[in-house]
N, C-alpha and C positions, 0 to 999 in steps of 0.2 A: 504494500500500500504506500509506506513511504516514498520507495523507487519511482514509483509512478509519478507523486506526488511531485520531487525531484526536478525527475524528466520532462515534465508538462512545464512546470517551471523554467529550468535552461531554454525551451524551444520559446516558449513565448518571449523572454526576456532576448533572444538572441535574434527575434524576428523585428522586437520593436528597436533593438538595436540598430537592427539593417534596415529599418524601412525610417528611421531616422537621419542614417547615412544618408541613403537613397533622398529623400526628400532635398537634402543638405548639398548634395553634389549633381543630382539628374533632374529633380524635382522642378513643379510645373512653376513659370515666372509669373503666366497669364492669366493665373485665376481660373482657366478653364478645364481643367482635369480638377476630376472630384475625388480622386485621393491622395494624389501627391502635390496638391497643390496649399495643402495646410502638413506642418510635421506633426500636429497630433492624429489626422484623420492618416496621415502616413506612417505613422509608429503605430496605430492602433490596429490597422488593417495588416501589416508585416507580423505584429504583435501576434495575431488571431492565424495566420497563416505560418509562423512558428509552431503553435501549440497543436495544431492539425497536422501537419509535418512529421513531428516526432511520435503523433498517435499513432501515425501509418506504420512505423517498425515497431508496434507491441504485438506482445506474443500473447494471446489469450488461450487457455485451456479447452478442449474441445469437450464435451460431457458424454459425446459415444467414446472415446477413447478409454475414457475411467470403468463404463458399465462394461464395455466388452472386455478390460482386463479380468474382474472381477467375477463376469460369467466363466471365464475359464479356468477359475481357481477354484 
């Protein structure tokens, strides 16, 4: 639970880090892009796209895996 907890953490933090970057060095001048044209809607969005990121390499448990060991014991 911790680990997870952790993980979910680093990805988000390391997404609004870069979409802060991002806002800082590529980011919109014109006002008219609707996320990189503010760095909070830019770090928010990188933020949220961190934490999704990192979800994708969890290993979850499968629950026919457990029943079919235990039928065969």
């Amino acid at each position: 639970m911790k680990t997870t907890i952790i993980k979910w953490s680093i990805g988000i933090t390391l997404g609004a880090v870069a979409g802060y970057l991002y806002w800082f060095y590529i980011g919109c001048n014109s006002g008219t892009c609707a996320i990189t044209s503010s760095p909070v809607n830019s770090t928010l969005y990188f933020g949220m796209m961190g934490g999704l990121v990192v979800n994708m390499f969890e290993r979850h448990k499968k629950p026919s895996d457990e029943a079919g060991k235990k039928a065969d014991s």
